[in-house]
C-alpha positions in Angstrom: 20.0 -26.3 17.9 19.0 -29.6 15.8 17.8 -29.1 12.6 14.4 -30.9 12.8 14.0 -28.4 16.0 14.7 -25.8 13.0 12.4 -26.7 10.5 9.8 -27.1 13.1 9.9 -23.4 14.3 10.5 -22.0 10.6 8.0 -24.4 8.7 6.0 -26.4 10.4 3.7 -28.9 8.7 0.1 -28.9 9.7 -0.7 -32.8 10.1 2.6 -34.1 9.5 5.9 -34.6 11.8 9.5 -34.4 10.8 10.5 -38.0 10.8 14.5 -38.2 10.7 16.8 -35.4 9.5 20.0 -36.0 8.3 22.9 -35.3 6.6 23.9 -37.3 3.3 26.6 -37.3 0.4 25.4 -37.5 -2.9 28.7 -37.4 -5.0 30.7 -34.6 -4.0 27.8 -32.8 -2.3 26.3 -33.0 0.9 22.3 -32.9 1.1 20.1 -32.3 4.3 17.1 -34.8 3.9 13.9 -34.4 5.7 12.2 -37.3 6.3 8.2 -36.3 6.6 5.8 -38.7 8.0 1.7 -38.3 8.7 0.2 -37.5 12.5 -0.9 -40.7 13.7 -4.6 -41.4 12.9 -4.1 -38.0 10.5 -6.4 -38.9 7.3 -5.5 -37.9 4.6 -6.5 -34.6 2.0 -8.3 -34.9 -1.1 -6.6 -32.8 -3.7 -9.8 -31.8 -5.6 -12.6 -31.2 -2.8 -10.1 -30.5 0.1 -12.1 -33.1 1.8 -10.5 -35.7 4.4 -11.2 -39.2 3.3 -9.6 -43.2 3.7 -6.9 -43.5 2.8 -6.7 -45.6 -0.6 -2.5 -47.0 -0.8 0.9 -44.9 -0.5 3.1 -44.4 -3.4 6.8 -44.3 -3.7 9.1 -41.9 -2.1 9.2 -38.6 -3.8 11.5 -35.4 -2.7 10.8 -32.4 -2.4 13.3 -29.3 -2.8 13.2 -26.4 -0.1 15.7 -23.4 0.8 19.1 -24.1 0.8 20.7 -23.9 4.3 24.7 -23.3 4.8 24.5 -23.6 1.1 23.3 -26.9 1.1 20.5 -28.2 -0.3 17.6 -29.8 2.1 15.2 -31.8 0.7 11.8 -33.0 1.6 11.3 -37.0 1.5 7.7 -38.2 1.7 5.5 -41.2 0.4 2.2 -39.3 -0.7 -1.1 -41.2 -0.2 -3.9 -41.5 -2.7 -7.7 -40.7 -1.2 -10.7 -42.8 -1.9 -12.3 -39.9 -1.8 -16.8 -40.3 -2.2 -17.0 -37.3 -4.0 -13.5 -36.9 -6.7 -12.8 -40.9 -6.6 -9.3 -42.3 -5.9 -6.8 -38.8 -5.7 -3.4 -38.2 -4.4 -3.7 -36.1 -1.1 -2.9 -32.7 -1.0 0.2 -31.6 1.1 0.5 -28.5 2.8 4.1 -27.8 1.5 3.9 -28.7 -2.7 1.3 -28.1 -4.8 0.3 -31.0 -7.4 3.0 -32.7 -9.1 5.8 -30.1 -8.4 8.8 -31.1 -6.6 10.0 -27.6 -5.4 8.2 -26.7 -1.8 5.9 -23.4 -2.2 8.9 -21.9 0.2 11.5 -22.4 -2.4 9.6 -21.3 -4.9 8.9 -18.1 -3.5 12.2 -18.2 -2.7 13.9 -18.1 -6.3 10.6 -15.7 -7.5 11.8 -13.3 -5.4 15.6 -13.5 -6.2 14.4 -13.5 -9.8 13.5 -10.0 -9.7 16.7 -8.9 -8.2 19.0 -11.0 -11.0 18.9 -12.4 -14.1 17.0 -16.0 -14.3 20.2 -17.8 -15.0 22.1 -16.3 -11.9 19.4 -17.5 -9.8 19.7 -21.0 -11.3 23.1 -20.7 -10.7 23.6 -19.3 -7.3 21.3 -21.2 -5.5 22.6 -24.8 -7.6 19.2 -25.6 -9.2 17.8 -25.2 -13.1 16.6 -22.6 -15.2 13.7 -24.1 -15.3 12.8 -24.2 -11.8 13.3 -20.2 -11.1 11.0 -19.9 -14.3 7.9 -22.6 -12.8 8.7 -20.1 -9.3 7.9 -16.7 -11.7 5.2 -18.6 -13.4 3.8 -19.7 -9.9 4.3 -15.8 -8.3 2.6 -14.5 -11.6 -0.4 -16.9 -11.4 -0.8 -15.9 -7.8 -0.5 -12.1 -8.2 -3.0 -12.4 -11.3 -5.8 -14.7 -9.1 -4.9 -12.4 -6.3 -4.9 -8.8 -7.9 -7.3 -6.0 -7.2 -8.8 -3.8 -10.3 -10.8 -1.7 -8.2 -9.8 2.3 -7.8 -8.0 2.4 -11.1 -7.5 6.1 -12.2 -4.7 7.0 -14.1 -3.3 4.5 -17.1 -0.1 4.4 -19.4 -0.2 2.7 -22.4 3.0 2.1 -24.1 4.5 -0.2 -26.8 7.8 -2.2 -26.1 9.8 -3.2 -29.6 10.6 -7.1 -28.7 11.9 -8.2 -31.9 14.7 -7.9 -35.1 11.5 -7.7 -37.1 9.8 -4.4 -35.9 7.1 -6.1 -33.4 5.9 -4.9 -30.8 3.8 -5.2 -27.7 1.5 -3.1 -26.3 1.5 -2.6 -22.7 -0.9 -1.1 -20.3 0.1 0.5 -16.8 -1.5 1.5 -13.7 -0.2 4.6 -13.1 -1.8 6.0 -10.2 0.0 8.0 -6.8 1.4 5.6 -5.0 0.5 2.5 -7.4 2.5 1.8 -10.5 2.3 -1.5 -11.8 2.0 -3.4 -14.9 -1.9 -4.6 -15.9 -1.4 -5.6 -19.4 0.4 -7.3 -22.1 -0.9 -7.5 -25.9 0.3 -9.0 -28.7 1.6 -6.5 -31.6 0.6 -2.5 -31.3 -2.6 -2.0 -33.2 -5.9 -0.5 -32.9 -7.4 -4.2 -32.4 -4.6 -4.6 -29.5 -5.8 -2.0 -27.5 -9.6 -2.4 -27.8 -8.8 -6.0 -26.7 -7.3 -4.2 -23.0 -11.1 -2.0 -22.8 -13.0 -5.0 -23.4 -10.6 -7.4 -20.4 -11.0 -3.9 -18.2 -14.5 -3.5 -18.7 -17.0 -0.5 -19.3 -17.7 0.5 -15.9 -13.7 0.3 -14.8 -13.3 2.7 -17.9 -15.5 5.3 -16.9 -14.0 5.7 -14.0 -10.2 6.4 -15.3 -9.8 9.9 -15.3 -6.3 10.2 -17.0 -5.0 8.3 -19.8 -1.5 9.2 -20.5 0.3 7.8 -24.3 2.1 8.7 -27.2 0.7 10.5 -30.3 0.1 7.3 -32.5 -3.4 7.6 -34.0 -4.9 4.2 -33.3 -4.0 4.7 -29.1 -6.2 8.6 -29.7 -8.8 6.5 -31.9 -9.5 3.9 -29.3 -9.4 5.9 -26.1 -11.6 8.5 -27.4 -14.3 5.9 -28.1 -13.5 3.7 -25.1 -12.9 6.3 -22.3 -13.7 9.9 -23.7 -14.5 11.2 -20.5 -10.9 10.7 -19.6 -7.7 13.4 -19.7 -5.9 12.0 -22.4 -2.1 13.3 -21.9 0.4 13.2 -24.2 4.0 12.0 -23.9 6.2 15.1 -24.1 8.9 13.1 -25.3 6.9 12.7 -28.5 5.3 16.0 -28.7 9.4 17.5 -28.5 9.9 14.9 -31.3 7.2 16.3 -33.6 8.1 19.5 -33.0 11.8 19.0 -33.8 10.6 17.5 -37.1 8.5 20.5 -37.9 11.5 22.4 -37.3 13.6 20.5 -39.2 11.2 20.9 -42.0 10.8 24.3 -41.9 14.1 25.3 -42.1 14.7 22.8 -45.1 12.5 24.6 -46.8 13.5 28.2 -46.4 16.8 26.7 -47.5 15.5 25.9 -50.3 13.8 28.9 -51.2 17.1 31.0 -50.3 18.9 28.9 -52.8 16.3 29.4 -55.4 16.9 33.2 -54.7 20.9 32.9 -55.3 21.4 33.0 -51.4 23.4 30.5 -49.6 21.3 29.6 -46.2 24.4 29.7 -43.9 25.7 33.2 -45.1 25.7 35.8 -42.2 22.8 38.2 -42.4 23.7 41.6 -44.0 24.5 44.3 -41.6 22.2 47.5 -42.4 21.3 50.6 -40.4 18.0 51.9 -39.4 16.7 55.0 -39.5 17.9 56.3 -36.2 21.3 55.0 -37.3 21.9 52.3 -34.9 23.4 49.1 -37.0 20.8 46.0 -37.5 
């Protein structure tokens, strides 16, 4: 099977035709290059109405990276065209496989996003040859998407946590969906204060706060300050973890102080207790 009969059945180009593809050696690598060319009589797409229009000139070559194959990269080629469009002016077309100026395809990008939530950034970078800072414009570009893209509707249950980021004690606040069957991350705030977390009720919104029904956090008093006020109709559940840990402390401070009034009574607060009898004789 050729390869242009390949990229034609996994990415097709609406309005365009695969040219020539080719192998070529670039140093001590070898590159498949994709040569993309417009339909005839195919005008082009203005980038900022989405509106065919005449064609205005063609600029120089530019490449475009997709998916590796065999562990070799394959590369786009294609002279974009500029639009004289009658509405946005004179604008480079838009291209159904690259969006604006980016030089990675949308394929490849979502490519490397989703192997950058299986490894580390860098091992991306590195396994698939390309740069550390095209795996983080792909994250950027699968965040962007997921955020235009996301649904806040049905939102019942939220966890609101704080993750310690920094040598100097700061923190973010964070904000989960915590709902049966849909756990996800909503929210990211700068620093853990009361000001952080009225700054997540006011991007939810009043009427998505009445309708949570469980809030779930730890004991701090600013999270119990702000919920109360912005969602008191709400269950507000409290981390165990941090109930255990303020009951341990209680504990501990309980038992320093009976130590301390055992040794103001000339008793040592790890001697045995004194064996005694009762009155019906049995040994206490």
């Amino acid at each position: 099977m050729r390869l242009k009969t390949i990229l034609n059945r996994v990415q097709r180009q609406h309005g365009f035709v695969y040219a020539r593809v080719g192998m070529l050696e670039e140093g001590r690598r070898l590159i498949i290059e994709a040569e993309i060319r417009p339909r005839t009589k195919g005008r082009p797409i203005c980038s900022g109405c989405n509106e065919a229009g005449p064609g205005y000139d063609t600029l120089a070559e530019r490449r475009f990276e997709f998916v590796p194959l065999w562990g070799m990269p394959v590369a786009f080629v294609y002279a974009m065209r500029r639009v004289d469009c009658p509405s946005c002016g004179v604008r480079v077309e838009r291209v159904p496989w690259a969006e604006g100026k980016n030089h990675l395809t949308r394929t490849y990008a979502w490519f490397l996003a989703g192997w950058a939530k299986r490894m580390s950034w860098s091992d991306v970078a590195a396994a698939f040859r390309t740069t550390w800072e095209n795996v983080f414009r792909s994250v950027e570009m699968a965040v962007q998407w997921g955020l235009h893209h996301r649904s806040l509707d049905g939102i019942e249950s939220l966890g609101i946590d704080e993750l310690y980021w920094s040598r100097r004690h700061q923190y973010l606040t964070l904000v989960f969906q915590i709902d049966a069957g849909a756990r996800r991350l909503l929210w990211i705030g700068k620093k853990r204060t009361l000001k952080t977390l009225l700054g997540f009720f006011r991007w939810f919104g009043p009427e998505r706060s009445r309708a949570v029904r469980f809030i779930c956090s730890d004991m701090w008093k600013p999270y119990l300050r702000v919920v109360a006020k912005k969602a008191a109709q709400a269950i507000h559940v409290l981390d165990r973890f941090h109930i255990a840990s303020h009951l341990s402390k209680a504990i501990d401070e309980v038992r320093a102080k009976e130590a301390k009034e055992l040794r103001a009574r000339g008793l040592s607060p790890s001697s045995p207790a004194r064996v005694g009898c009762c009155s019906s004789g049995r040994r206490i």
